[in-house]
C-alpha positions in Angstrom: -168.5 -224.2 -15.0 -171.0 -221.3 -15.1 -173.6 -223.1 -12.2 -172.7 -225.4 -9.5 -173.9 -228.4 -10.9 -171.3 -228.6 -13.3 -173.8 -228.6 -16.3 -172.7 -225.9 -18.2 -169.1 -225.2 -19.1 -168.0 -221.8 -18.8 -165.7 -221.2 -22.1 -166.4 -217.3 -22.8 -164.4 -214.6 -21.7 -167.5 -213.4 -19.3 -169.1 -216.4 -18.6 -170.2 -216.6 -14.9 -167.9 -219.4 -13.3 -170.0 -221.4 -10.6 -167.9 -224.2 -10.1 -164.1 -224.8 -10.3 -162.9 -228.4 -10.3 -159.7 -228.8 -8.2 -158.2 -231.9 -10.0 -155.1 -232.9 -7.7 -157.1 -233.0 -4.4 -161.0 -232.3 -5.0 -160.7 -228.8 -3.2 -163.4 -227.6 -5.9 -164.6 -223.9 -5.7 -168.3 -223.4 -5.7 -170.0 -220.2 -6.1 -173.8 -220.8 -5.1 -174.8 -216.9 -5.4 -175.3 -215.7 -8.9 -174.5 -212.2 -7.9 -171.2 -213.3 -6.8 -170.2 -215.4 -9.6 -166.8 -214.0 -10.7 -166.7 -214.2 -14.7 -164.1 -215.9 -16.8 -160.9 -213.4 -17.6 -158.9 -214.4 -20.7 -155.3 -212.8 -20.5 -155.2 -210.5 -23.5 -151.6 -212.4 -25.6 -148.5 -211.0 -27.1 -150.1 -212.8 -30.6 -152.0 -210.7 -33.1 -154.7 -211.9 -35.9 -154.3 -210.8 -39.4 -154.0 -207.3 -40.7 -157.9 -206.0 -41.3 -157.3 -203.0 -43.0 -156.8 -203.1 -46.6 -153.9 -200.4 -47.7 -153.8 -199.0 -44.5 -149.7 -197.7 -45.7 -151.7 -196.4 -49.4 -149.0 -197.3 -51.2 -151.4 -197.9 -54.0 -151.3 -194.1 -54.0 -155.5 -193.7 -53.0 -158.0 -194.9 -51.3 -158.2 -198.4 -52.5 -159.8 -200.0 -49.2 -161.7 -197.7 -47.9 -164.9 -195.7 -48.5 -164.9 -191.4 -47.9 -168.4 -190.5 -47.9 -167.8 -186.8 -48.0 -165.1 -186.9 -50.8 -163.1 -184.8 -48.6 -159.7 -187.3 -48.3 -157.4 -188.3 -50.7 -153.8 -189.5 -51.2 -150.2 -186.7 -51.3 -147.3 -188.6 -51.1 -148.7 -191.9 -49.6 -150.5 -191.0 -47.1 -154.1 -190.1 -46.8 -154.6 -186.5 -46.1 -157.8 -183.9 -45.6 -157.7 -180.2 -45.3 -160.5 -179.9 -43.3 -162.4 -182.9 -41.4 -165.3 -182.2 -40.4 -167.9 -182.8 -37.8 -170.3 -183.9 -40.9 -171.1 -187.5 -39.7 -170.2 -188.3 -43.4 -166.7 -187.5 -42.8 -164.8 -190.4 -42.0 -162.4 -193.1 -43.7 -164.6 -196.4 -43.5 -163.1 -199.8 -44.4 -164.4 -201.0 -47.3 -166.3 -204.0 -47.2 -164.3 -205.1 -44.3 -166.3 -206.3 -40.6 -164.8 -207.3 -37.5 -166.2 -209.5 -35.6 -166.3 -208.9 -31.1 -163.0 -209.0 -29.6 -159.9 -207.3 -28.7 -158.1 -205.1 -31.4 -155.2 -203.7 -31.5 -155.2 -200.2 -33.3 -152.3 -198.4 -34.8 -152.3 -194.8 -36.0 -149.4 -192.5 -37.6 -150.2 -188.9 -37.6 -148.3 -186.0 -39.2 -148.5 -182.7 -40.7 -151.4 -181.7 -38.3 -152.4 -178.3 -37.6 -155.9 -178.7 -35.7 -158.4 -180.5 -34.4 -157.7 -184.7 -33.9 -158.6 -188.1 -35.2 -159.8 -192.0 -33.3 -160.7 -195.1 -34.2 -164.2 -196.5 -34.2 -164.5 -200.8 -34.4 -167.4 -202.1 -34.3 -169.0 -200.4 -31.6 -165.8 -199.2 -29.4 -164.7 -195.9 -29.6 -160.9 -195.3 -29.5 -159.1 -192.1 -27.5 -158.8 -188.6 -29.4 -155.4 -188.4 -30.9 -154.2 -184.7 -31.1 -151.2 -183.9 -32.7 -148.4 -185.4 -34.5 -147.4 -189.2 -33.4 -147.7 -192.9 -34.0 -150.8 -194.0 -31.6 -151.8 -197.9 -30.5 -154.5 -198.9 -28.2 -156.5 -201.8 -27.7 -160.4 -201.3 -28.1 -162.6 -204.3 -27.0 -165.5 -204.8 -30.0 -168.6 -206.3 -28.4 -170.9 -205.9 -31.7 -169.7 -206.8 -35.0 -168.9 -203.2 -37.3 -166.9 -201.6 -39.6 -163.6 -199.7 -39.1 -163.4 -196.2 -39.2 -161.4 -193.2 -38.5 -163.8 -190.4 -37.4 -162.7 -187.0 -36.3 -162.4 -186.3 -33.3 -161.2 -182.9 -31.0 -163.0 -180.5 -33.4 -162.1 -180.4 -37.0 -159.1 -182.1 -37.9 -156.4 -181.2 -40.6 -153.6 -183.0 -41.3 -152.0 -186.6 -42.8 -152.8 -190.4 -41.7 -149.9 -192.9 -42.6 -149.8 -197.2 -41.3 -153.8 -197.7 -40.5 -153.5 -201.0 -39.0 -156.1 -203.0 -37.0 -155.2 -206.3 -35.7 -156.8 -208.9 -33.4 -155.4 -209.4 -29.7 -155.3 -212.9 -29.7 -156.0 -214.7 -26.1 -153.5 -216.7 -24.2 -156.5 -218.8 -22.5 -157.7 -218.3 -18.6 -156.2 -216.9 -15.9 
């Protein structure tokens, strides 16, 4: 529970916990100071949500699921590719269309062909790592306001190929 009383559940990754019932001998753990309230910690799973990019692998053979403000991207033998990326703030991949909620994501990045500068992800309103240099990249970036996906440059102006965009939800084990 988030206060002592027992009132108020705590059920949010977050959530102050107050009060922790000890079913087997009523040992319960109580937490009186709000200051020192731990908060509820979910264990990030092994599970992952459903894929949120749309032809993040282009095999259409464009752009079909995402939005490229400055015109400057397009597709050479599937995979998106840009000669010069920009530090325009128009010069991005967006999703199209496509919102994730707050969470944990998992983000997945192949890059190849590059001879400057470097890419990341933006969810939401978490900013991923630069990524310089040829590689296939994953981290996890924790959204805490809903927003769109993105692929922004990053490490000065990038050139070079983007292949298997993927963006998945870490799903949650439950509390540890």
């Amino acid at each position: 529970f988030q206060d002592v009383n027992g009132t108020t559940p705590a059920t949010e990754h977050g959530d102050p916990v107050g009060l922790v019932l000890d079913r087997s001998n009523s040992n319960h753990l109580r937490q009186p100071t709000n200051s020192l309230r731990p908060t509820l910690d979910f264990a990030l799973g092994n599970g992952r949500g459903s894929e949120q990019v749309v032809n993040g692998d282009f095999a259409t053979g464009d752009l079909t699921g995402f939005i490229n403000p400055n015109g400057n991207w397009g597709v050479v033998n599937g995979a998106a590719s840009t000669t010069v990326m920009t530090s325009d703030a128009g010069d991005r991949l967006v999703s199209d269309g496509i919102t994730v909620a707050p969470g944990f994501y998992e983000c997945k990045i192949t890059i190849f062909g590059s001879t400057q500068g470097g890419v990341g992800f933006r969810v939401g309103d978490a900013t991923g790592q630069a990524r310089v240099g040829d590689g296939v990249y994953t981290e996890v970036l924790e959204v805490t306001t809903a927003g769109p996906i993105e692929i922004r440059r990053r490490a000065s102006d990038f050139t070079g190929s983007l292949d298997n965009v993927s963006v998945r939800e870490v799903l949650r084990d439950g509390p540890r």
